[in-house]
TIBASE-452526 format. One line per field, with one value per residue: residue number from 1; x, y, z of N, C-alpha, C, O in turn. Coordinates in Angstrom, 3 decimals. Layout:
REM residues N
i: [NUM|...];
npx: [X|...];
npy: [Y|...];
npz: [Z|...];
capx: [X|...];
capy: [Y|...];
capz: [Z|...];
cpx: [X|...];
cpy: [Y|...];
cpz: [Z|...];
opx: [X|...];
opy: [Y|...];
opz: [Z|...];
***
This chain:
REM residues 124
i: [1|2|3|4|5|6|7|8|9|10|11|12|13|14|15|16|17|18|19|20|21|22|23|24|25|26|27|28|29|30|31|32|33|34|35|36|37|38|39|40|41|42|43|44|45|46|47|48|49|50|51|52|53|54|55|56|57|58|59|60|61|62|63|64|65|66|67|68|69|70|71|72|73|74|75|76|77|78|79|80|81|82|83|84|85|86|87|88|89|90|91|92|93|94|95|96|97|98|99|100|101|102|103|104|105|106|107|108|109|110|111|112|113|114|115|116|117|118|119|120|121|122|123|124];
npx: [-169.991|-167.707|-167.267|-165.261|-164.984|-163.806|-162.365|-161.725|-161.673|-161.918|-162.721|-164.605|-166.097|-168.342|-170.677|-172.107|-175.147|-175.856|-177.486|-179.088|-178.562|-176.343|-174.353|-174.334|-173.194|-170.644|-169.520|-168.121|-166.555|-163.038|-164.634|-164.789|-165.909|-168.350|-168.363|-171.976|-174.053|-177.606|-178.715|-178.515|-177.220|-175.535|-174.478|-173.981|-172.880|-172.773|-171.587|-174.095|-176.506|-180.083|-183.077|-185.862|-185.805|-188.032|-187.855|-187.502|-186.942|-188.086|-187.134|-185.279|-182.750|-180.145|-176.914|-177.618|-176.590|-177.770|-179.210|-179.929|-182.352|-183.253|-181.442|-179.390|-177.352|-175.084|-176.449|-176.034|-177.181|-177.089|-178.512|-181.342|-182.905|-183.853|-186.636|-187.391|-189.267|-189.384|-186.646|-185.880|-184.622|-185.105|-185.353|-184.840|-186.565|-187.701|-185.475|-182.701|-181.917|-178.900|-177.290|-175.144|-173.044|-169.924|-169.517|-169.521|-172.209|-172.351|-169.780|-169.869|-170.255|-167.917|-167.828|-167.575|-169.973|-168.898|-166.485|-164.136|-164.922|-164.093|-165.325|-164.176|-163.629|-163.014|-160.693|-160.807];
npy: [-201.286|-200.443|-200.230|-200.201|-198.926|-199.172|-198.028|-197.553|-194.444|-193.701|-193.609|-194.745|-194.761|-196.490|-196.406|-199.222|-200.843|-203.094|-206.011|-208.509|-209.040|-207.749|-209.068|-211.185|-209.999|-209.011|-211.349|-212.317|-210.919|-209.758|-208.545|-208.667|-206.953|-206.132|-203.028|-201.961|-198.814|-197.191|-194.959|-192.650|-194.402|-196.988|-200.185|-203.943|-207.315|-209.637|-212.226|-212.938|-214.111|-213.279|-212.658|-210.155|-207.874|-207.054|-204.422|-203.682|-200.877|-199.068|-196.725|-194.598|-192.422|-190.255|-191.764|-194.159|-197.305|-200.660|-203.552|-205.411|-207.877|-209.174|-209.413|-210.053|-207.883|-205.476|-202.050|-198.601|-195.801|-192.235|-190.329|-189.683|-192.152|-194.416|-194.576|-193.273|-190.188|-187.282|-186.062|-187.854|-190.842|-193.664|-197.131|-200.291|-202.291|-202.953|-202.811|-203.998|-202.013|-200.972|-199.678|-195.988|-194.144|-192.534|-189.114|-187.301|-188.577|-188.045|-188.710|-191.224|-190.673|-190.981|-193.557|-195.650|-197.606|-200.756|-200.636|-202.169|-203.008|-203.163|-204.591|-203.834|-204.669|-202.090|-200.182|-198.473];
npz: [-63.005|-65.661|-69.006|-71.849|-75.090|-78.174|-81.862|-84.774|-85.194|-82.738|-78.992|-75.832|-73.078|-70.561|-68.318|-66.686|-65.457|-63.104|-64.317|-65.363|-67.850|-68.361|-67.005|-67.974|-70.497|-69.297|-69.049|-71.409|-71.950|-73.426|-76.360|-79.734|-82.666|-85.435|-86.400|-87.266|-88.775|-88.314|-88.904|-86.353|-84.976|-83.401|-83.746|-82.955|-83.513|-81.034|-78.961|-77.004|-75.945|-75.110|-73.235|-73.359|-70.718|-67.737|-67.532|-70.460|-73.272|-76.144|-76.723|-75.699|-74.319|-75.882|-75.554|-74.264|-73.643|-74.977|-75.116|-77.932|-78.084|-80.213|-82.132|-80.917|-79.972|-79.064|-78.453|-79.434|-79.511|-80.688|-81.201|-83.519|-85.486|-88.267|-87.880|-86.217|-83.742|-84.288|-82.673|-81.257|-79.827|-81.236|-80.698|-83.217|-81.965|-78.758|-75.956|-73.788|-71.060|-70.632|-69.312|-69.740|-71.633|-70.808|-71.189|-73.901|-76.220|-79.268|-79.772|-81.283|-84.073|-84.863|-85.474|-88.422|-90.649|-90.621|-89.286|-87.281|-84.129|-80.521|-77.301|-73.956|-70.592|-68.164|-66.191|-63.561];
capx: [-168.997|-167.598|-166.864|-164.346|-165.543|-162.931|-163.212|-160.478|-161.404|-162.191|-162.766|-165.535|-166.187|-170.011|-171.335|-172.708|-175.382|-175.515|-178.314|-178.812|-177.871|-174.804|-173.502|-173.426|-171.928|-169.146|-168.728|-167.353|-165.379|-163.372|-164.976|-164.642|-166.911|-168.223|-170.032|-173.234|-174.557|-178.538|-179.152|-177.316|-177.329|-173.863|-174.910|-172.919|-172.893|-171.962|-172.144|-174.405|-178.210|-180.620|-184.147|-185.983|-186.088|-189.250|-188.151|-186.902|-187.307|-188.081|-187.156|-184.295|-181.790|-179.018|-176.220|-178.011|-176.273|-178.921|-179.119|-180.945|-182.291|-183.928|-180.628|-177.942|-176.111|-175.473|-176.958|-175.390|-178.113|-176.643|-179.312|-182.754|-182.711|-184.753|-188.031|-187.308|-190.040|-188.263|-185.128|-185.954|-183.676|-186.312|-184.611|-185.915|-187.284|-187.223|-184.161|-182.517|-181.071|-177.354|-176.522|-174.858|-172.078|-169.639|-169.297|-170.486|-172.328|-172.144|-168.071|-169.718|-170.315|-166.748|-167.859|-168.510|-170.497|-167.935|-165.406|-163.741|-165.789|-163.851|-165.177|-163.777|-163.657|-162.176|-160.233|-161.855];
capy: [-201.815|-199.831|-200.805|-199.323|-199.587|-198.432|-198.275|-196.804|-193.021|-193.163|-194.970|-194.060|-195.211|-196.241|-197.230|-199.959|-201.377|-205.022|-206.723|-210.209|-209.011|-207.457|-209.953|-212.289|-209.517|-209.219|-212.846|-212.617|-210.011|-208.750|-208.901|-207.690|-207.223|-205.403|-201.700|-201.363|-198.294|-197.130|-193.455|-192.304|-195.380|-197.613|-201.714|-204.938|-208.664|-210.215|-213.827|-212.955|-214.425|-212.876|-212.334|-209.333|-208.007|-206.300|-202.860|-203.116|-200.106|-198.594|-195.137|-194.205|-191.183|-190.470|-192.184|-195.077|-198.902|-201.140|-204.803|-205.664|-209.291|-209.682|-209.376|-210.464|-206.891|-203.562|-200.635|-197.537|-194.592|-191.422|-189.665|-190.335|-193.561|-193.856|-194.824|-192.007|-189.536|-186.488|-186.171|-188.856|-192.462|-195.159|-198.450|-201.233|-203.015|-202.668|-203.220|-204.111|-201.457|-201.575|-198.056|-194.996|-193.911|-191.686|-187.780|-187.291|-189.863|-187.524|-189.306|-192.514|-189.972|-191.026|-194.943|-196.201|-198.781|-202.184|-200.612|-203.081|-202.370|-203.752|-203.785|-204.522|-204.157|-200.638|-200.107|-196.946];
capz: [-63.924|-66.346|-69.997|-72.632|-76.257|-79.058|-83.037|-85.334|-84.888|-81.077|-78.140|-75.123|-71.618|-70.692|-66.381|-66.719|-63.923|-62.947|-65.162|-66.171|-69.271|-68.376|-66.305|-69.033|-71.316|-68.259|-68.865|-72.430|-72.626|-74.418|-77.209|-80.790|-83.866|-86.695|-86.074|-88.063|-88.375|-88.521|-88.815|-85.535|-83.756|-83.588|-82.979|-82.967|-82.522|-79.335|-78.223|-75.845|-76.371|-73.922|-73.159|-73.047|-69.433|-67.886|-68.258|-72.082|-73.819|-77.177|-76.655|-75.051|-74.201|-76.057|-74.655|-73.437|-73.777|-74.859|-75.554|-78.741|-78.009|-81.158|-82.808|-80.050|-80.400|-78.448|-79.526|-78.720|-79.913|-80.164|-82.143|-84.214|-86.386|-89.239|-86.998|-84.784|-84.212|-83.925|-82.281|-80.070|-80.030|-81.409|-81.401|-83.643|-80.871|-77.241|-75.741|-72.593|-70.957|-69.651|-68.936|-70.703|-72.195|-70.224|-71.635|-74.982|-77.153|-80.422|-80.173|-82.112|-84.947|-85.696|-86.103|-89.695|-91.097|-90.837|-88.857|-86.305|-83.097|-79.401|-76.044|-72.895|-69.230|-68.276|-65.058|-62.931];
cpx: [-168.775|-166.882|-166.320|-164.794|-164.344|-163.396|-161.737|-160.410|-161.454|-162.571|-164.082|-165.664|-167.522|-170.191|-172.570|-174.006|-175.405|-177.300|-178.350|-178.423|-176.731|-173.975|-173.418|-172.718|-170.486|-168.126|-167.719|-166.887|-164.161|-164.282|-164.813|-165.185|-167.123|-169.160|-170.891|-173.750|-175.816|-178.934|-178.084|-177.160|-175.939|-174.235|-174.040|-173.424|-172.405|-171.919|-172.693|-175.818|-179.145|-182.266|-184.660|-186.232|-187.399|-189.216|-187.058|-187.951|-187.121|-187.436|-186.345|-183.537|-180.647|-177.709|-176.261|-177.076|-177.060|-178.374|-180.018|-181.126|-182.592|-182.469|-178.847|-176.485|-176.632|-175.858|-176.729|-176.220|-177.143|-177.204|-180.500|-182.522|-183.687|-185.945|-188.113|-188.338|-189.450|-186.792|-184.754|-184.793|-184.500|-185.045|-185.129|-186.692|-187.119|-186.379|-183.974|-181.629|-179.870|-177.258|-176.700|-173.490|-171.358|-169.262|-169.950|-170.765|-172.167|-170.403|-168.634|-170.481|-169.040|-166.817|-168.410|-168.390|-169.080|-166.585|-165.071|-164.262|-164.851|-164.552|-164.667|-163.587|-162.659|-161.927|-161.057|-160.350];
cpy: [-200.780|-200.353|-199.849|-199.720|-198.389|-198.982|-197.328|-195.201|-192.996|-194.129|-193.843|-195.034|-195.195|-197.262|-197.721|-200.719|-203.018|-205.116|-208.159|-210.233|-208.434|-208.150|-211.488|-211.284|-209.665|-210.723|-213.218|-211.463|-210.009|-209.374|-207.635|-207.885|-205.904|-204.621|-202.062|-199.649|-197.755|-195.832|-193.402|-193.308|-196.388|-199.328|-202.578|-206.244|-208.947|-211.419|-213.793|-213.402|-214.311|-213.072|-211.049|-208.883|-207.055|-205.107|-202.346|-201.959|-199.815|-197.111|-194.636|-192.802|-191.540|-190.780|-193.364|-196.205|-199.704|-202.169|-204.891|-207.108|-209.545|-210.098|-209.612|-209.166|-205.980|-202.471|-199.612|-196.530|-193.374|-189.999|-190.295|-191.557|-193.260|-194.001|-194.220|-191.067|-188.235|-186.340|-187.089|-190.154|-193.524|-196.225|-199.649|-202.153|-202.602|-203.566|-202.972|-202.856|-201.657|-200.553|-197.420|-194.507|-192.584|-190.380|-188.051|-188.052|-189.708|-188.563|-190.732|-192.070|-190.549|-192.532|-195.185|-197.826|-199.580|-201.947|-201.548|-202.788|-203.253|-202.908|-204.427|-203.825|-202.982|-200.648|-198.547|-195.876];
cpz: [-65.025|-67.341|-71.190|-73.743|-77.456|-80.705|-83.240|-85.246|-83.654|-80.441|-76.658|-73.745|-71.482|-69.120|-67.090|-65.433|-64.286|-63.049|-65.152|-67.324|-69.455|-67.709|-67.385|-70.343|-70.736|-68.762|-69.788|-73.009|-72.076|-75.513|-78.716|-82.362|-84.619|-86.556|-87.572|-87.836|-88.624|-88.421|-87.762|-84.579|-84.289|-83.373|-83.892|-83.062|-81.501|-79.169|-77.111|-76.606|-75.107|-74.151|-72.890|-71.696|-68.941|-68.118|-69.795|-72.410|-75.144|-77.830|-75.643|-75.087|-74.956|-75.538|-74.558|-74.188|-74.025|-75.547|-76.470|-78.779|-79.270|-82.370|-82.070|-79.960|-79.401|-79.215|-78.805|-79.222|-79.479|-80.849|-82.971|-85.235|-87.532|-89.032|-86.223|-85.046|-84.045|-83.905|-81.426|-80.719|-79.773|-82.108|-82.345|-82.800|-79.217|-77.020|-74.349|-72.195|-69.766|-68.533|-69.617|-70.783|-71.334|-70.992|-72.862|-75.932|-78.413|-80.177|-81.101|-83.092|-86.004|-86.404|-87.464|-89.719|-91.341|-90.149|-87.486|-84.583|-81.636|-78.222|-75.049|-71.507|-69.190|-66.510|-64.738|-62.902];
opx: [-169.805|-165.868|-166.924|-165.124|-164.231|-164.244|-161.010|-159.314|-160.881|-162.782|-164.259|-165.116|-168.159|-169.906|-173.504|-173.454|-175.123|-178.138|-177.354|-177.974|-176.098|-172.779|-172.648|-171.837|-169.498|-166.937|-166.777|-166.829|-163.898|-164.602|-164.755|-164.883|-166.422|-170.360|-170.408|-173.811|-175.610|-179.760|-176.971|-176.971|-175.504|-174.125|-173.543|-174.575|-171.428|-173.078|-172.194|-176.100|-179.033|-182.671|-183.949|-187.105|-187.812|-190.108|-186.344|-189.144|-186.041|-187.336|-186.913|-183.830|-180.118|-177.272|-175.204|-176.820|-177.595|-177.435|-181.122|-180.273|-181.936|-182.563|-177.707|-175.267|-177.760|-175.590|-177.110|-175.276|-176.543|-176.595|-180.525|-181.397|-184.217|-186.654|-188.922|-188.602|-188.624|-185.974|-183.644|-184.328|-184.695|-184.327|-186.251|-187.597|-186.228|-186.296|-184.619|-180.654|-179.846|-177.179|-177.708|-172.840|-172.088|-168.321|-170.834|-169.837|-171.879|-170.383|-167.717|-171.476|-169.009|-166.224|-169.600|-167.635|-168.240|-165.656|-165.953|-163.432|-165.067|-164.599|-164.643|-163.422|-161.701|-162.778|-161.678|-160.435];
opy: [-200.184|-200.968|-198.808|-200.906|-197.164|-199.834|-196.726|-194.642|-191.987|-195.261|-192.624|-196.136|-194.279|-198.446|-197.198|-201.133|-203.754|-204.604|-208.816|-211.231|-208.513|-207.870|-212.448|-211.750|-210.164|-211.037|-213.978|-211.110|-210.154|-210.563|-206.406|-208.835|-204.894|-204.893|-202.351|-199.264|-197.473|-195.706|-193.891|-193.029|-196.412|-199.469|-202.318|-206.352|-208.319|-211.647|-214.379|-213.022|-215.107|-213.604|-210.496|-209.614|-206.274|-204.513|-201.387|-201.886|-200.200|-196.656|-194.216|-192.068|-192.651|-189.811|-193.980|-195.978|-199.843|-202.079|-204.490|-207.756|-210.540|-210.940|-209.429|-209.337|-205.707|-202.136|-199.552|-195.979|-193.321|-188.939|-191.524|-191.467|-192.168|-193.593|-194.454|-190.849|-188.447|-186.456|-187.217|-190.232|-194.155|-196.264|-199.950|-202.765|-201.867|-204.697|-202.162|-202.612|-202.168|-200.632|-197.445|-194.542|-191.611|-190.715|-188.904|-188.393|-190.708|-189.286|-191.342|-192.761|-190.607|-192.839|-194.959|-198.714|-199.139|-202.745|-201.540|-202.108|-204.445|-201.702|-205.654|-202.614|-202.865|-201.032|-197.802|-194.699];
opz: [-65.339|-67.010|-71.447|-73.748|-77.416|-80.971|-82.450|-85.224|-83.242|-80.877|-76.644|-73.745|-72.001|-68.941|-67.699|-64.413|-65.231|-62.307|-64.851|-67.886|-70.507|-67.792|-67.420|-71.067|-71.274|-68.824|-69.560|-74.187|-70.882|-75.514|-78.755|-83.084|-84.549|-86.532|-88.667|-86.669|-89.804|-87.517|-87.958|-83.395|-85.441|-82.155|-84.987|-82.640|-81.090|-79.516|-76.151|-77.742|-74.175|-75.185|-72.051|-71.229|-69.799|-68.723|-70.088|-72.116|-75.593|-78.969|-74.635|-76.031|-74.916|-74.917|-74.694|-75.371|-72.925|-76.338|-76.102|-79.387|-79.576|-83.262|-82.495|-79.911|-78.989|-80.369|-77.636|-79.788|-78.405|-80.994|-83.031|-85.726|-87.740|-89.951|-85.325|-86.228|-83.157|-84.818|-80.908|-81.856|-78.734|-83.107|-81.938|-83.368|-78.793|-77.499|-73.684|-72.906|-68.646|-67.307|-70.322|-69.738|-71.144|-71.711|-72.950|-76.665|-79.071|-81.173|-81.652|-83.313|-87.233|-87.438|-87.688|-89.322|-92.126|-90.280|-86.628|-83.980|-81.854|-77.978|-75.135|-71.365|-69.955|-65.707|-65.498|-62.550];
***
């Protein structure tokens, strides 16, 4: 599945795999809400309420799609946070992962804090 996510400077494309947690994102979109942002990381609300799945992670690649259950939002990492050890992408919790973002994730450089965040299904 592949999902389109736009914001007033830019917009990005991210392959998605089939989850239990992405098949109930599938279910309600579009959807559209308010970026946050956390050091280099981009996250949202959703109306999605999940559980963590067995291979949530803490520590991800830049790029990655990740469900934050603890907080019902995507988290788009696209660089160190402020719990990052390094250069690494520490999320506040482990998180479900979706996928990753197609070509380069530095593009949600352009998102700021409260800007109008949409995503929605993307034709191939």
């Amino acid at each position: 599945m592949k999902i389109r996510i736009s914001w007033p400077a830019g917009h990005t494309t991210a392959t998605i795999e089939e989850t239990p947690t992405s098949k109930a994102l599938a279910g309600v979109l579009p959807i559209t809400s308010t970026a946050r942002t956390w050091g280099e990381e981009v996250y949202f609300d959703t109306p999605v309420s999940t559980s963590p799945e067995p291979d949530a992670r803490q520590v991800v690649e830049p790029g990655t799609v990740a469900f934050w259950t603890e907080g019902d939002a995507l988290a788009l990492p696209y660089g160190p946070t402020p719990i990052s050890r390094g250069d690494e992408c520490r999320l506040a919790s482990p998180c479900n992962v979706l996928g990753s973002l197609d070509g380069d994730p530095r593009v949600l450089a352009t998102v700021r804090d409260g800007d109008p965040i949409r995503v929605e299904l993307a034709g191939d």
